[in-house]
N, C-alpha and C positions, 0 to 999 in steps of 0.2 A: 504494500500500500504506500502509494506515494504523499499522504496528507497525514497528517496526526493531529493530536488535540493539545493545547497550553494554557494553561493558566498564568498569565502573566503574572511575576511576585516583582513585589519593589527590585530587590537586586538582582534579580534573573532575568530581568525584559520581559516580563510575561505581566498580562492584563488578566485582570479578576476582577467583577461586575461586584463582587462583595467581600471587605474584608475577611471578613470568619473564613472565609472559605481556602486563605493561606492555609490553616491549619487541616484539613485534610490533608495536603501532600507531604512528606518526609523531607527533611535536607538534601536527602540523595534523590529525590523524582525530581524537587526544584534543580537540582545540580542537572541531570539530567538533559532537563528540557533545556535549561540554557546552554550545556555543551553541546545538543542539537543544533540552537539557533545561531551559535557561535560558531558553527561547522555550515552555516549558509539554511540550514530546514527550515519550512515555515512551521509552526505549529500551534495547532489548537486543542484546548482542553476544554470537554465540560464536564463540571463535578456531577457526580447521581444525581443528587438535590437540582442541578439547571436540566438536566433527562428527564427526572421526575418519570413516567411507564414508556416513556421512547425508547425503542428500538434502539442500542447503541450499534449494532452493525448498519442495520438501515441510515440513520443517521452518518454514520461512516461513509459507506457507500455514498451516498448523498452526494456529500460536502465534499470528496476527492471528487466526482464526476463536474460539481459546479467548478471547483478551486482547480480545476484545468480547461474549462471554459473564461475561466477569469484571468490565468496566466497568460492564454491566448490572447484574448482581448487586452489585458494591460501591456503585453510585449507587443505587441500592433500599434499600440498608442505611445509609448517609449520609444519607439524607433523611428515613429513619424516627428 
């Protein structure tokens, strides 16, 4: 799978819609995501609590099929 999920934390580059929700991920998942994003990966995270009964593979599937409709179009528009 070419897309993943991030929660951005203050020192890792990663965005989180709700403080508390830093504290789901461990030191090493924050370490993680940001050695990803530091290696060039885009990534997205959403916690259970923003899934709430969604599908996390559907939702997966999703969001890599949009998030390479979206690469297409933003690299079209970066080169113009």
């Amino acid at each position: 799978m070419t897309t993943s999920a991030t929660a951005n934390l203050l020192n890792t580059q990663t965005e989180v819609t709700d403080a508390d929700q830093s504290s789901l991920m461990s030191a090493t998942q924050k370490q993680a995501i940001a050695e990803l994003r530091d290696r060039g990966f885009a990534v997205v995270v959403f916690s259970p609590e923003e899934l709430g009964c969604v599908s996390r593979d559907r939702l997966e599937s999703r969001l890599v099929a949009d998030g390479n409709e979206h690469i297409e179009d933003i690299t079209e528009l970066e080169n113009n």
